[in-house]
N, C-alpha and C positions, 0 to 999 in steps of 0.2 A: 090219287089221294092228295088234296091238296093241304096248302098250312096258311090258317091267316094267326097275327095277334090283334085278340080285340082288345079295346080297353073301358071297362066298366064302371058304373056307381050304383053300389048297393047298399042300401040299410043297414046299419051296422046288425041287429039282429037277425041279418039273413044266411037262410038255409040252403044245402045242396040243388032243391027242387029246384027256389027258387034263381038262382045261380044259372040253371040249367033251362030254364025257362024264357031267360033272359039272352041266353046265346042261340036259342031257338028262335026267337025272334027277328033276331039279327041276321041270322045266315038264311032263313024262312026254309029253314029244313030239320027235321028228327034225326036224322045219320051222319053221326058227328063222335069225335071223343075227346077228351078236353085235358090237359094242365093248369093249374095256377100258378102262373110264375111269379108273380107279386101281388102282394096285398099291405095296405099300408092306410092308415086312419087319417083322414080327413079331418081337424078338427076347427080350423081355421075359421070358421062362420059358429059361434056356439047353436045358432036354430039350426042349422042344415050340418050336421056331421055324418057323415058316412065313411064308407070304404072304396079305398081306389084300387082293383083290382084289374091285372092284366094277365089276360088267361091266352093260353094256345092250343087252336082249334086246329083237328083235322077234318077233312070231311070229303066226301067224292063229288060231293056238291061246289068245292072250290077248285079255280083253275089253278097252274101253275105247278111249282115241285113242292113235295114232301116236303115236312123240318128235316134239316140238316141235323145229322147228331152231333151233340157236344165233344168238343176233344176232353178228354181223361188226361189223370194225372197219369204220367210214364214211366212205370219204375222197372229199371235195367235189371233182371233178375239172369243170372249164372251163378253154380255154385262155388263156393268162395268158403277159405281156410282161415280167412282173417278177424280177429274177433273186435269189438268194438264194445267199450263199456260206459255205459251211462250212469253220469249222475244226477239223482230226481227224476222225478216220476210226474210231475206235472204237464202240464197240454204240450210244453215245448220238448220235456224228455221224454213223454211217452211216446208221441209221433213220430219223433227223430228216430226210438227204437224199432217203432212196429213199422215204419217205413225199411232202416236196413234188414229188419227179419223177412218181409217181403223179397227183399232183393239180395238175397241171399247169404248176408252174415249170420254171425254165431254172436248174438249179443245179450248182452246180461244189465238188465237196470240194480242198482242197486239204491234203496229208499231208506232213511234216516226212522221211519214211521212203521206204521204196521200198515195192513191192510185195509181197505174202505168198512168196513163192518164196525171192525174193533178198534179201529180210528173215532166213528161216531159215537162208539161207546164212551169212548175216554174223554170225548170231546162235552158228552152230556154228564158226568164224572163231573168235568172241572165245571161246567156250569152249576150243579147242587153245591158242591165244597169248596170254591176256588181253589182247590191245588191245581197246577198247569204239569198239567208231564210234557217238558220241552221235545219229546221225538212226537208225539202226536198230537197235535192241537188242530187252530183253523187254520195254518199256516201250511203243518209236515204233514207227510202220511199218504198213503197211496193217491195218486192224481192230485195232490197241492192244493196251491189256496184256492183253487178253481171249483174245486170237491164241494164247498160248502159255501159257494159264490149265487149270487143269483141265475148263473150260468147265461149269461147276454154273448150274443155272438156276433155282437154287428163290431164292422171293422171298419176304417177309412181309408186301409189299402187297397189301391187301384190296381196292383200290380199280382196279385194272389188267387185270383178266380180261380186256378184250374187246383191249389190247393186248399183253399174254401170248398170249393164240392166234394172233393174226397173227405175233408173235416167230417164237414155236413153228412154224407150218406155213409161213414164210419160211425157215426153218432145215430143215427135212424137204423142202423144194421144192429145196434147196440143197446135200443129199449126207446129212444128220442121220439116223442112225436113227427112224421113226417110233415108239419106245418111249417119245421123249422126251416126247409128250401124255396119257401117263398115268404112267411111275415116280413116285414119291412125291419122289425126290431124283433128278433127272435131271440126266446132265452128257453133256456132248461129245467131251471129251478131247483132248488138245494134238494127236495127231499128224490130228486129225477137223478139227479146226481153221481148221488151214492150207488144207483142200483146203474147207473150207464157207464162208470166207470171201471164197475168189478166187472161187469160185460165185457171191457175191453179190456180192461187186464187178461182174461180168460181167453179170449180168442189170439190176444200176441203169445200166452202160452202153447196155445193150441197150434201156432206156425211155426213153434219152436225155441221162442226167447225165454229166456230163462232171468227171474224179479227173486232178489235178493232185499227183506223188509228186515227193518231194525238193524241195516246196518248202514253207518254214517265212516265216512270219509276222515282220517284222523293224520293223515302224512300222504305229499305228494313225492313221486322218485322224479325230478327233470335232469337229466343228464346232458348237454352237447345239445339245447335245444329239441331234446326228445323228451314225451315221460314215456319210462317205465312200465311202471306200475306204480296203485293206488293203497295204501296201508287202510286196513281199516281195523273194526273192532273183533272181527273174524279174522284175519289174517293178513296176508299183499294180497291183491290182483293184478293180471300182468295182463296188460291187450294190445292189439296194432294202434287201436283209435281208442281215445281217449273223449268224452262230450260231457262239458260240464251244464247241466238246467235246472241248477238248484233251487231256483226262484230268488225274488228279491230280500226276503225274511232271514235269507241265510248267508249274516254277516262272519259267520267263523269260517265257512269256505271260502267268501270273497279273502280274507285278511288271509288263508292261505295260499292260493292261489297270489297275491301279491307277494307273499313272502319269500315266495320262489321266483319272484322276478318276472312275474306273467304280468304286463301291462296294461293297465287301464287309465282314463282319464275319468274328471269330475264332469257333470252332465246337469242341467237344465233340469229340476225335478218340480213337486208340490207336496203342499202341506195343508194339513187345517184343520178340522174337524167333521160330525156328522150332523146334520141338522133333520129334526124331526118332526111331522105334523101328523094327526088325524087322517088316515087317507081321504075320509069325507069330506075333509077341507081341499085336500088336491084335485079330486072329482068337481066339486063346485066351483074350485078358481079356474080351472085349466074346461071343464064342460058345461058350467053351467047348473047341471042337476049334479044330483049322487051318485047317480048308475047310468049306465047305459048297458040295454040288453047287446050280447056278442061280445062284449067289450071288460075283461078282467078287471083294470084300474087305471085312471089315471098316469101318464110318467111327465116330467117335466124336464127342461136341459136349458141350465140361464148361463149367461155368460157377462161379461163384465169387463171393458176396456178403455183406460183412463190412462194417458201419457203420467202421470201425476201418480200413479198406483203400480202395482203388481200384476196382473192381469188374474182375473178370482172366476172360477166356473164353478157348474155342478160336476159331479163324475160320480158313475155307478148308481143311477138311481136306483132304486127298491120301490117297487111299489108295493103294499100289501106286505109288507116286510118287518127284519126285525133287525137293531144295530144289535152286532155280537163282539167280545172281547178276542180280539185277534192277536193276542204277543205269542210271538215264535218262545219267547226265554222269559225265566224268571223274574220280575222285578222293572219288566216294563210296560206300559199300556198302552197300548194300541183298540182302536176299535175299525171293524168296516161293517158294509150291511148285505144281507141276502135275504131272498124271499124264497117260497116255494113254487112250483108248478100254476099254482091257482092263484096266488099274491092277493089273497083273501083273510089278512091278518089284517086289525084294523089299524094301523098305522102303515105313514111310507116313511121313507129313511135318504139320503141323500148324501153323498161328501159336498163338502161346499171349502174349495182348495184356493190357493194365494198360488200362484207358480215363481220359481223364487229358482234368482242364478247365484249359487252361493259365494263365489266370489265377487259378486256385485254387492250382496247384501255384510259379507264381514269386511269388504272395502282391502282384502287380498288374496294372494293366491296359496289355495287349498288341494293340498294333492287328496287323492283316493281313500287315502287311511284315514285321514281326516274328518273329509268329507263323512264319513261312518260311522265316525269317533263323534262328529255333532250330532245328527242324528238319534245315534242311537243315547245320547246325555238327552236330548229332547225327549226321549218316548222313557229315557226314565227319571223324568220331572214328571211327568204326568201320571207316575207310581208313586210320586214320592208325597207328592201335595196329598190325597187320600191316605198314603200306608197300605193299598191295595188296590182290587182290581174297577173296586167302586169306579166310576166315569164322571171327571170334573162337566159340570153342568153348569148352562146359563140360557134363561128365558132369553130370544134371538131379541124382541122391545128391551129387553135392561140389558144387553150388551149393546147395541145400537146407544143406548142411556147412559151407557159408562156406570152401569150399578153392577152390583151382585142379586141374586134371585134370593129373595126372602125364602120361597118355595116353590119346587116344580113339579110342572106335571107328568103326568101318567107317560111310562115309560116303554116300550117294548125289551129295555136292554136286561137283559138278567140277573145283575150285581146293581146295587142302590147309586144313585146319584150324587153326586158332591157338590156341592154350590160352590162356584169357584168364578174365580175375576181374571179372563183369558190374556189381560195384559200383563199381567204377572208371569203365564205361561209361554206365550209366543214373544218372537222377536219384534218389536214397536214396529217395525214398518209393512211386518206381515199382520201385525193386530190391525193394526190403520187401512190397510187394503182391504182385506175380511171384512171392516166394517166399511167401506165405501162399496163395496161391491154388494154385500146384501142390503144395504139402504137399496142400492139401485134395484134388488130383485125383491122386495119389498112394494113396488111400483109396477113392475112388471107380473105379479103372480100374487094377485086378491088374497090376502089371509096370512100370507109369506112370514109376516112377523108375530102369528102367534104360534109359532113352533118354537122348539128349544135346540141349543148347540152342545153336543157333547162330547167328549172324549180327542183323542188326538187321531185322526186320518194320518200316515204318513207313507203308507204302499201305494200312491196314485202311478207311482213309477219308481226305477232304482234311481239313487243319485251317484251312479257312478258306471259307467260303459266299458268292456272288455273292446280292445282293437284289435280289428277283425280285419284279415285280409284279403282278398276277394274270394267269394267261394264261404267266406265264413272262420275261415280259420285263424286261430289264436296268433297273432303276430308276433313271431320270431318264435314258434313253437310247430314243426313241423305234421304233429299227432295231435294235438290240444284244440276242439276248439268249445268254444262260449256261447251259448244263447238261450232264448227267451229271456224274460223278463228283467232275469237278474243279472244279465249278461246288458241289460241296457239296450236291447235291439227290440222289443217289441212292449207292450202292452195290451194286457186282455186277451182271455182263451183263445180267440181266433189268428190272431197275428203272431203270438208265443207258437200256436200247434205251426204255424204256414212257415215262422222260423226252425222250428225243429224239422219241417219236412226239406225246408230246403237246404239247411246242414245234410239231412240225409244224402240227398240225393248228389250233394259237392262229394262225398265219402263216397259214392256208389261210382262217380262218373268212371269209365273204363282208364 
């Protein structure tokens, strides 16, 4: 039995048959069986779009050996007396736990939030009433901001494959369309979400870990460079290993965590807002027509690089999507976006970010506390200018214009819009970049400026890094250690999960 890979162009509206038709051609034989290992949109010509798909064939028809099978992730499993406590429960703390419960620990997540259910409940609560209940939002709560994200799984780490697969077929063991191991841009989709992630909450129950919801972390014990134990609202917890994955939203842990003298440094972040258009307009600028059969929606990814600016991209598109009010705490505004499964909502959403070195931009040097302390005065100026969760608004033409929006359009966000003048809001040389960088993608992306820009983006990443010592671990902290998002070492589901696997597995080594 032999193995070829072939590589394909098919119609974006094509079907299994024909798929199968087309590699019977090829090999000029019927006794065959097939994978798709990539598929990825063509869209570079708007008359000729298709799909570039590369499939693997076996067949007795070809010479040569078998596919080689895939090496797997490896996890050291002996049974083991030592307990290990997580904190959060997002792609970085879940996998870091369901990795050590695999391999033998006795570990306990503990989650600020309730669980995925009653998380969406609270979460559709604060959308009819604006009350925000700070332990449940789009931020806390079983599986993190990830929960209610458009669920995108593309990653630009080269170095993670062998923890990308196990992501990946933990995610498909767990409810995930099997499409997601080979599209080129694979996502999940918000309403996919909720139901993939009590899946896996329920099966690290089912190997033994033990998820502690509604309770949040309120005092660290660090002794002689050891911690202890974790104080919380139920009582201490005492463990060997300590893992904090609280995500980036949760600045009371980081300011604890410093408090006790756990190190970090200030980090290269971004900022900006969301900008929104008609999906139908992103269809026609980016395809040509409105639809294409096979093909969900249009995505877009601009970027922007001027010696003279800030360096401005898109991040997180949504297609088919909707901006939602994302603050972790009371009294600040934050927005980001997610779509669902089908991204058949008629709008798309985008971040459109400044990336910004903050001691280049205050002209000194800003330790970690700081760093937090701006920030978080940023995201509540952007509560302050409305008196609520309303979203300061501006037609992307009268910002370009240096105006305010007399009125704006149709909105996907859930609380009313505020017309507002973002140079008032941002720092002048992050306004001035924002606006050199979407002039440029105004140029680049047919229609570009008749969308609107709302609210303030400011999770593209943490702006502040835990130092980590090889292996991961909290520097100068023996049991501690730091990761995903909020820890400054990864961004996005897939790099946060492939960090929590690899803490795991520094924790497991013999």
């Amino acid at each position: 039995m032999g193995f070829k890979i072939l590589e394909l162009k098919l119609p974006t509206g094509f079907d299994r048959q024909e798929l199968e038709q087309r590699i019977k051609k090829k090999l000029k034989t019927v006794e065959f069986s097939y994978t798709i290992e990539k598929q990825s949109l063509d869209a570079r010509k708007k008359e000729n779009i298709h799909w570039l798909i590369r499939v693997g064939v076996s067949s007795p028809a070809l010479r040569g050996p078998g596919r080689k099978p895939q090496p797997g992730l490896e996890i050291p499993f002996k049974k083991r007396d030592k307990k290990v406590l997580l904190v959060g429960s997002g792609p970085a703390g879940f996998f870091c736990a369901y990795v050590l419960v695999l391999a033998g620990f006795k570990v306990t997540i503990i989650e600020q939030g309730s669980r995925a259910a009653a998380r969406l409940n609270r979460v559709s609560t604060f959308e009819r009433t604006g009350q925000l209940d700070e332990n449940d939002n789009y931020a806390f709560g079983e599986g993190g901001a990830g929960t209610f994200s458009d669920g995108k799984l593309t990653s630009r780490t080269k170095s993670i494959s062998k923890e990308r697969n196990f992501i990946f077929q933990s995610y498909i063991e767990a409810g995930a369309p099997e499409e997601i191991a080979y599209l080129a841009h694979p996502h999940l989709g918000s309403d996919n979400l909720v139901k993939i992630v009590a899946n896996l909450g329920r099966e690290y129950l089912r190997r033994g870990g033990v998820f502690l919801f509604n309770t949040k972390v309120r005092d660290i014990y660090l002794k002689n460079g050891i911690v202890e134990a974790v104080e919380t609202g139920s009582g201490k917890i005492e463990a060997d290993y300590f893992v904090f994955a609280a995500g980036h939203s949760a600045y009371e842990t980081y300011r604890l965590l410093m408090g006790k003298g756990v190190p970090f440094r200030v980090k290269p972040f971004a900022i900006g807002c969301r900008v929104e258009h008609p999906q139908e307009l992103v269809n026609l600028g980016q395809w040509g027509c409105s639809a294409l059969p096979g093909v969900k929606a249009a995505e877009y990814r601009l970027t922007f690089k001027d010696n003279a600016y800030m360096p401005v991209y898109s991040f997180c598109m949504c297609p088919g999507g909707k901006v939602v009010p994302a603050a972790p705490y009371k009294g600040l505004n934050i927005v980001n976006g997610k779509s669902n499964y089908a991204r058949n909502l008629p709008f798309a959403n985008a971040a459109i970010v400044a990336g910004i070195n903050l001691n280049h931009l205050l002209k000194k040097e800003v330790d970690p506390l700081n760093a937090l302390e701006w920030l978080e005065k940023l995201e509540k100026n952007f509560f302050a200018l409305p008196g609520s969760y309303a979203a300061p608004a501006c037609k992307i033409e009268d910002f370009l214009g240096g105006r305010i929006s007399a009125s704006l359009s149709g909105s996907s966000y859930p609380f009313p819009l505020f017309p507002a003048d973002f140079r008032d809001l941002f720092p002048e040389p992050v306004c001035t970049s924002l606006r050199a960088g979407m002039q440029h993608f105004c140029k680049k992306m047919k229609g570009f400026e008749k969308g609107i820009m709302l609210g303030l983006e400011s999770k593209t990443s943490a702006p502040v890094q835990a130092l980590r010592e090889k292996g991961g671990r909290s520097a100068g902290v023996k049991n501690l250690y730091i990761c995903g998002e909020g820890g400054g070492w990864a961004g996005g589901i897939v790099s946060s999960a492939a960090d929590g696997i690899k803490t795991a597995l520094t924790i497991a080594q013999p």
